[in-house]
C-alpha positions in Angstrom: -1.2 -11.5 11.7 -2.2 -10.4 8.1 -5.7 -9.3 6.9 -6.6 -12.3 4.7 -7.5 -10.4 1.0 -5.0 -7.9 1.8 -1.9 -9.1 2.8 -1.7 -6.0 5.2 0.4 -7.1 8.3 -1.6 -6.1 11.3 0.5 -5.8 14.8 -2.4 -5.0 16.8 -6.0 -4.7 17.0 -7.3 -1.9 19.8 -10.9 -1.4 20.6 -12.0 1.1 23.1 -15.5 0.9 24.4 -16.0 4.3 25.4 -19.5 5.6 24.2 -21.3 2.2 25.1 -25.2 3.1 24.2 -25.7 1.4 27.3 -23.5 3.6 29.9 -22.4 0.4 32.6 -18.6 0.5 32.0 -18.2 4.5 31.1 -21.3 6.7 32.7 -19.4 9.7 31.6 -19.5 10.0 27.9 -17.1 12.7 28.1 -14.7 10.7 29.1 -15.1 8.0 26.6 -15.2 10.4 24.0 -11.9 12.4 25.2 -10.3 8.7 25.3 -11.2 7.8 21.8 -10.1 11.2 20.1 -6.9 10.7 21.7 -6.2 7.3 20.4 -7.2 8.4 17.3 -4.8 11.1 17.5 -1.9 9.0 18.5 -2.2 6.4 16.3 -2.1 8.6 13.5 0.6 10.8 14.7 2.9 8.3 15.7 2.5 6.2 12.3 1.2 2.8 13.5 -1.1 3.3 10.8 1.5 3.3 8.2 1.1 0.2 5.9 5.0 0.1 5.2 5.4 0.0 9.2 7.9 -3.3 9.5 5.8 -4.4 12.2 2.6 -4.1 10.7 -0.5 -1.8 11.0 -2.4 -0.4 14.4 -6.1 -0.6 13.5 -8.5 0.7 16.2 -12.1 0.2 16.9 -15.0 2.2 18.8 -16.7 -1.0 20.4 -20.0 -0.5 21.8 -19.5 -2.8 24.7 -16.9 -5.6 25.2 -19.2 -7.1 28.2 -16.4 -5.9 30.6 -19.4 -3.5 32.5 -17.1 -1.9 34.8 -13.8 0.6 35.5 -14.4 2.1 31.8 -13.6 3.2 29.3 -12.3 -0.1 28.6 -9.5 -1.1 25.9 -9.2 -4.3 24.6 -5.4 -5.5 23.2 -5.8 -8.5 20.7 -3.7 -10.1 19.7 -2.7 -10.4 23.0 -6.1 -10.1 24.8 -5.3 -7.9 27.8 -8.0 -5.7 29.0 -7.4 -2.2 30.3 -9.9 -0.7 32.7 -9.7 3.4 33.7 -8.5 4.4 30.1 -8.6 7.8 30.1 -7.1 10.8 27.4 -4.4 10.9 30.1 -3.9 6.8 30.1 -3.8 6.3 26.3 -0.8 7.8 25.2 1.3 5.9 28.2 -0.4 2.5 26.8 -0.1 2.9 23.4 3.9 3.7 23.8 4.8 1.3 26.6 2.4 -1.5 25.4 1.5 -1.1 21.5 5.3 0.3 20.8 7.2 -1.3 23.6 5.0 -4.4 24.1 5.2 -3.7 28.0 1.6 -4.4 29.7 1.1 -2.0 32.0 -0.1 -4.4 34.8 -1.5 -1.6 37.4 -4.2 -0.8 34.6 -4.8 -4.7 33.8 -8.1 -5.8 34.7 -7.7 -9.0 32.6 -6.9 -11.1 29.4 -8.4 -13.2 26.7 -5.9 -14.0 24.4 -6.8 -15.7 21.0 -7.4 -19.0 20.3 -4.5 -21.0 19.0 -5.9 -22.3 15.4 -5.0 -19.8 13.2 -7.4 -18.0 10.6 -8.3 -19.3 7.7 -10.7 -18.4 4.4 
């Protein structure tokens, strides 16, 4: 997938609701919060943000609520769709190796998928 203007090859879209302004998913914002400075930190540190990166860019999102409402904080996969539930600091770094890296789903912490549509985008 490529950013239409840009041409900057995205591999994966995450988005972690984790500080929802409604708490349903994550009533601990602690928790959220820990979750979503850790992604941060990984994708940094492990260069998926890296615009030369042959497989394209990581981009991550804060999402107020993905209308999961339960087992949060929840993470959201696209392009691939699969929803995490229970992402904690300690979870992240194991899904953003085995599944962003790897592209293993870590089906134990799978609590579903929406994949894309099948027309592509188009401006």
């Amino acid at each position: 997938m490529a950013l239409p203007s840009t041409g900057l090859r995205v591999q994966h879209h995450l988005l972690l609701c984790a500080t929802p302004s409604k708490a349903l998913c994550c009533p601990d914002p602690a928790v959220g919060a820990a979750s979503w400075a850790t992604l941060k930190r990984l994708v940094r540190e492990l260069g998926l943000e890296d615009p030369t990166r042959p497989q394209g860019v990581v981009l991550r999102s804060k999402a107020d609520c993905l209308r999961v409402c339960t087992g949060g904080p929840v993470l959201l996969i696209w392009p691939e769709g699969v929803i995490y539930g229970g992402v904690t600091a300690e979870r992240i770094e194991r899904i953003v190796r085995e599944h962003v890296i790897s592209d293993t789903a870590i089906e134990a912490w799978v609590l579903g998928r929406t994949p894309f549509a099948a027309e592509p985008f188009s401006s």
